[in-house]
N, C-alpha and C positions, 0 to 999 in steps of 0.2 A: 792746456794751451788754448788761451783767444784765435778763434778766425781771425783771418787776414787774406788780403786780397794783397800777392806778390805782380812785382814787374807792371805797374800802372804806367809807369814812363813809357815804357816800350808800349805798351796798349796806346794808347797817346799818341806815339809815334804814326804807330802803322792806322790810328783814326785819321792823322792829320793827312799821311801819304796818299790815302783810299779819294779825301775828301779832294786834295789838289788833283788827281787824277780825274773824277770825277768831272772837277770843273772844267777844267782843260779841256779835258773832250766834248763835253758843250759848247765850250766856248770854239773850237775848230770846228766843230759841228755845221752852229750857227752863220760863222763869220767865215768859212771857208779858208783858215788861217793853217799851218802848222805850227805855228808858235805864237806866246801873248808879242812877244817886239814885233809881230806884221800891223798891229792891230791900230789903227785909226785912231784920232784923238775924238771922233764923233763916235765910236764903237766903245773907247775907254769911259766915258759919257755914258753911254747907253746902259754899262755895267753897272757903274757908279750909282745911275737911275734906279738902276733894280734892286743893288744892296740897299741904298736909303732908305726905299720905298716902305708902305706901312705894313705890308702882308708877312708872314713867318717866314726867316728864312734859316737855317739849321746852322746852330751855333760856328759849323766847322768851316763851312760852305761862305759864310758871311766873312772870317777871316781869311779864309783863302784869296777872296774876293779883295780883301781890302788889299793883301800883300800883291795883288796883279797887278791893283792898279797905283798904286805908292810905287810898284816897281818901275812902271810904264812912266809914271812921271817924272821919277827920279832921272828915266834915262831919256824923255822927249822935253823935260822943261816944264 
């Protein structure tokens, strides 16, 4: 029997769950917010800055980021 590495989806999962957690509470942290829909289109900006930006940002962390702010806009315009 080949090694195999089972249930990578589910790992996946709970990487993606940890990473949106994660940002979340930065982002209340930072902006005083309990939720991404309080958040300023000058703060959605500010994000948006940071994901572009040219420094490392962790594969999981940067799409969390994108789905914030796609969603903010989706739902301010």
């Amino acid at each position: 029997m080949a090694f195999e590495v089972h249930k990578m989806g589910k790992l996946r999962d709970q990487l993606e769950e940890r990473a949106s957690e994660w940002v979340l509470y930065e982002i209340q942290q930072t902006y005083g917010v309990e939720s991404t829909e309080e958040l300023t289109k000058e703060q959605i900006d500010e994000i948006q800055e940071f994901r572009d930006s040219d420094g490392w940002i962790e594969d999981y962390v940067q799409m969390v980021l994108t789905t914030i702010i796609d969603g903010w806009m989706d739902e301010n315009g």
